[in-house]
C-alpha positions in Angstrom: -16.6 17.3 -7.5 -20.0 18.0 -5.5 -20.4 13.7 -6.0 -17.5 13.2 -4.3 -17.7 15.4 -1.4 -21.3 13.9 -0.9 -20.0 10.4 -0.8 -19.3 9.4 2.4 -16.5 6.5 2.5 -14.4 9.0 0.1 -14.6 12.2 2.0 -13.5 10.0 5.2 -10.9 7.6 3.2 -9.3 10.9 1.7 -9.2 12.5 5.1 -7.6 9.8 6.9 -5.3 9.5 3.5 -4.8 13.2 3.9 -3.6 13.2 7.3 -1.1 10.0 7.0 0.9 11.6 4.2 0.2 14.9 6.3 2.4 13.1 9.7 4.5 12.0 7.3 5.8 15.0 5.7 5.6 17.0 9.4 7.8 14.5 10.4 10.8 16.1 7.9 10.8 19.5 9.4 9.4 18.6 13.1 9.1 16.3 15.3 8.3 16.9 19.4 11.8 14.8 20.2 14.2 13.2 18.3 13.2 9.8 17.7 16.4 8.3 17.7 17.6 9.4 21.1 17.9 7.1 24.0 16.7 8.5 27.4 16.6 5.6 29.9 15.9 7.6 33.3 12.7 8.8 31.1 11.5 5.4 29.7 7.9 3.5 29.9 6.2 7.5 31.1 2.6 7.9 30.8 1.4 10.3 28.5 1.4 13.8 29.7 2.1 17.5 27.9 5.6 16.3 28.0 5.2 13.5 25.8 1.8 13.2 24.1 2.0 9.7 24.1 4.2 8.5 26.4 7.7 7.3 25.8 8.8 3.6 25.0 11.1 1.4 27.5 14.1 2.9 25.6 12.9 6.9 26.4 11.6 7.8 23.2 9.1 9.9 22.6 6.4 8.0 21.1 4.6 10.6 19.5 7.8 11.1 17.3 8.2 7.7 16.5 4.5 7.5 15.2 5.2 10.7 12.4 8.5 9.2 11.6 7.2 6.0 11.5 4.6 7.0 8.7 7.4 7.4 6.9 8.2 4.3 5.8 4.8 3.2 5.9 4.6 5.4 2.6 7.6 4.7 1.2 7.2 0.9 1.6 3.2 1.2 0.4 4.5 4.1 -2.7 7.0 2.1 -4.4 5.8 -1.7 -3.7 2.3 -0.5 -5.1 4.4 1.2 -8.0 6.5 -1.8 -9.3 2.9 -3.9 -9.2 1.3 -1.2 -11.2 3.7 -0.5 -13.9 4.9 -4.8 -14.3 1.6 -6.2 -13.5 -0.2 -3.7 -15.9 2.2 -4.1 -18.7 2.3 -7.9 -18.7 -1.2 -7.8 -18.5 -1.5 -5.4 -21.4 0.5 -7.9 -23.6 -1.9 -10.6 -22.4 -5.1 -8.8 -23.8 -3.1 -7.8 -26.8 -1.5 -11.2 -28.1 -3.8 -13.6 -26.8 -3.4 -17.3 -27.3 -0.2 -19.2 -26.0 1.3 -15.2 -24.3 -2.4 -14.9 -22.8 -1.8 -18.4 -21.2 2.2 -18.3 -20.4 1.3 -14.9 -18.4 -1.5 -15.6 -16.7 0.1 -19.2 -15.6 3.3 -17.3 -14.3 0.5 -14.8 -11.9 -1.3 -18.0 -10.8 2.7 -19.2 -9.8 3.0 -15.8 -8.6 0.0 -16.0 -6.5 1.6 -19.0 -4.2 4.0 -16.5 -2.9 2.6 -14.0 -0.5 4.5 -11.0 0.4 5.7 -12.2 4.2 7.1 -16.0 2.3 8.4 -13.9 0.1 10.1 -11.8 2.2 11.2 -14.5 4.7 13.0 -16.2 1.4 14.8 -12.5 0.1 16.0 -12.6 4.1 17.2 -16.0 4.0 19.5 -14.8 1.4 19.8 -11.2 1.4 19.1 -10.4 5.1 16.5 -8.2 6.4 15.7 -4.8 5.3 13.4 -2.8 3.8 14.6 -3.3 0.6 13.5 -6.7 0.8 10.2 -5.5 2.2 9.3 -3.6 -0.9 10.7 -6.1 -3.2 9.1 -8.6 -1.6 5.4 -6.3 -1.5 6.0 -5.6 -5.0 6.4 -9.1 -6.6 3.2 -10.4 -4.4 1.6 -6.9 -6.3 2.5 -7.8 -9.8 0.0 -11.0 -10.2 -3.2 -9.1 -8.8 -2.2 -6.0 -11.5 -1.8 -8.3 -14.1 -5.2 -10.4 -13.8 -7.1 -7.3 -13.1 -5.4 -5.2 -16.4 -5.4 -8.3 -18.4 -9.8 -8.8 -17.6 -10.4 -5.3 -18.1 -8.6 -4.6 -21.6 -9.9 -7.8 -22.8 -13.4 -5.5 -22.0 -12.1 -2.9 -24.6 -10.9 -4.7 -27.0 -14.4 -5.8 -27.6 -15.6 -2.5 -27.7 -17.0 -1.0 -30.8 -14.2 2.0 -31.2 -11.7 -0.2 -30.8 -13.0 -2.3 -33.9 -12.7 1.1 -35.7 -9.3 1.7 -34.9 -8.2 -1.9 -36.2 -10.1 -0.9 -39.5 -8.4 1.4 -39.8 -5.2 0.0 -39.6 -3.8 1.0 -36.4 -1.3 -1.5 -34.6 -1.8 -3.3 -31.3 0.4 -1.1 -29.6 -1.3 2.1 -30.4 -4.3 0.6 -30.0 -2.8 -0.2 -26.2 -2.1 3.3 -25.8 -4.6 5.8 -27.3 -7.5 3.2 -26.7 -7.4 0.5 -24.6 -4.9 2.2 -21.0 -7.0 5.3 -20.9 -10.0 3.6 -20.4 -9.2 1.3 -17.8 -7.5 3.7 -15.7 -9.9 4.4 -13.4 -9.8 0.8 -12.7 -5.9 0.6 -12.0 -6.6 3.7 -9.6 -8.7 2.0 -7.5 -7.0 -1.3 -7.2 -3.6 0.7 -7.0 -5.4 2.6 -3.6 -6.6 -0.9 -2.3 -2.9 -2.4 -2.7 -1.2 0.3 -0.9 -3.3 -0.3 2.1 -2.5 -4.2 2.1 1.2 -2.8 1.5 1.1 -1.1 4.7 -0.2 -3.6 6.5 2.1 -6.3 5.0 5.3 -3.7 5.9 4.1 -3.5 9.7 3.5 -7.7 9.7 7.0 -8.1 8.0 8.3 -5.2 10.6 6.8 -6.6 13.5 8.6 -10.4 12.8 11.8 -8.4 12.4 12.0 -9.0 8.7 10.7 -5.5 7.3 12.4 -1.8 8.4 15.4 -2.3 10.9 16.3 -0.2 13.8 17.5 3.1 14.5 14.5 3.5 11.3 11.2 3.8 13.9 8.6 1.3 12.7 5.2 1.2 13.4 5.1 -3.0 13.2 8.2 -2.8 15.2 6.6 -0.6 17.8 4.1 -3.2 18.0 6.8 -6.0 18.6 8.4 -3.7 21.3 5.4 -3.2 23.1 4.3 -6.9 23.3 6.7 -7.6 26.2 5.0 -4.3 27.9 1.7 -5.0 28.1 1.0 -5.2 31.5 3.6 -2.2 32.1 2.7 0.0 29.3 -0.5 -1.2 27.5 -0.5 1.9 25.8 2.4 1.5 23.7 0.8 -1.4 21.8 -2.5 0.7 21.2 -0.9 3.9 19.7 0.9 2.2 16.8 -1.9 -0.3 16.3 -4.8 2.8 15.9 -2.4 4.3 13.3 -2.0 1.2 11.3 -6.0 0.6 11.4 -7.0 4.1 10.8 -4.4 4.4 7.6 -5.5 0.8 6.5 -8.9 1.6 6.9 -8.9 5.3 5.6 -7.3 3.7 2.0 -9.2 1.2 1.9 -12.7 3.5 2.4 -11.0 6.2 -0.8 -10.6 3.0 -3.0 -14.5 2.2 -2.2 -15.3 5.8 -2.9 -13.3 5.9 -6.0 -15.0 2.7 -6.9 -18.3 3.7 -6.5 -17.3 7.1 -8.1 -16.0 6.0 -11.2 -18.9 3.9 -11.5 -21.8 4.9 -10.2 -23.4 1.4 -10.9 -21.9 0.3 -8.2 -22.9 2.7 -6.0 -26.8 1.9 -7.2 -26.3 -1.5 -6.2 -25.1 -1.4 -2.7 
């Protein structure tokens, strides 16, 4: 515990992690305004004690829309990253465990997997299904599932080498439990890490997909959408752009830094060699 508050791309990733989740759970029981309301006579105002912020060309409070957009930030980033981990890990589980021609078959389907990025993804689930942040997260999750896969698949091929896990085939026990007791728990701490890493990409993919219209749909505030509000108000209202921007790069960047630190944590090589 005394190493991690000593390291410092930890102590500020988990702070800046701290306070999104923080604005996001604030925004349930409080918010300055309602973010939903329209109050025209009050639109494009600077900020002020009124309205932190300012307000957008539609009179609402911007400062609200900010916590409430961290909402779906989250919720897009929580359960994209989720079906990532739990697929991508168990295919590539199965990989490391079968070998040979299930080895191959999966890791051809993630290189196939690789050649859809999130936002093509999503544009083809829109094409079909229509836009929505459903289709965000689905799309998020299936452009997840190929990194977990590679990454769980390289790693427990690592184990399965090692010396304990020879002991456990001697004596007798199954792939599977072999998988379980042996080979999961100790590439966790790898999964962790590239599970932080992916949520911040998962944020930033939910604000790009938002921001073309294709990710969270209105009344639901949006912090890509503020974005592609504010582009028609930047000689107006520069302001607006800059508010929802600094939140995406401070929660991008605050993830980002606690994977590092976890990284560096968990392995204190690494840490040495930087």
């Amino acid at each position: 515990m005394k190493r991690a508050f000593a390291h410092r791309s930890f102590v500020i990733g988990a702070i800046l992690s701290i306070l999104l989740v923080l604005a996001a759970l604030l925004s349930f029981v409080w918010t300055p305004y309602s973010p939903y309301d329209i109050d025209i006579p009050s639109k494009l105002l600077p900020p002020s004690a009124a309205h932190w912020f300012g307000t957008d060309p539609y009179g609402r409070d911007v400062a609200s829309l900010l916590l409430v957009g961290a909402r779906a930030s989250i919720a897009v980033g929580v359960i994209a990253v989720s079906i990532g981990l739990v697929i991508g890990t168990a295919f590539g589980l199965l990989a490391a465990a079968r070998r040979g021609w299930t080895e191959e078959i999966i890791m051809r389907i993630a290189d196939f997997g690789f050649a859809f990025p999130a936002i093509l993804s999503a544009i083809m689930l829109t094409a079909v299904f229509g836009p929505g942040m459903v289709n965000a997260i689905i799309a998020i999750g299936i452009y997840n599932i190929p990194t977990f896969a590679r990454i769980t698949r390289a790693s427990a091929n690592a184990v399965w080498s090692r010396e304990f896990v020879l002991a456990a085939r001697a004596c007798g026990k199954g792939a599977f439990s072999i998988t379980m007791e042996h080979v999961l728990p100790n590439i966790l701490s790898v999964l962790i890490v590239q599970a932080t890493i992916r949520f911040a990409i998962a944020i930033l993919a939910e604000a790009a997909l938002s921001y073309l219209g294709l990710g969270t749909q209105p009344p639901q505030p949006s912090w890509g959408r503020m974005l592609s509000e504010a582009q028609t108000m930047l000689f107006q209202a520069p302001m607006l752009a800059v508010f929802p921007g600094v939140a995406i790069a401070l929660a991008v960047m605050g993830l980002n830094l606690l994977g590092d630190g976890l990284s560096d944590l968990f392995d204190p090589r690494l840490a040495r060699k930087r």
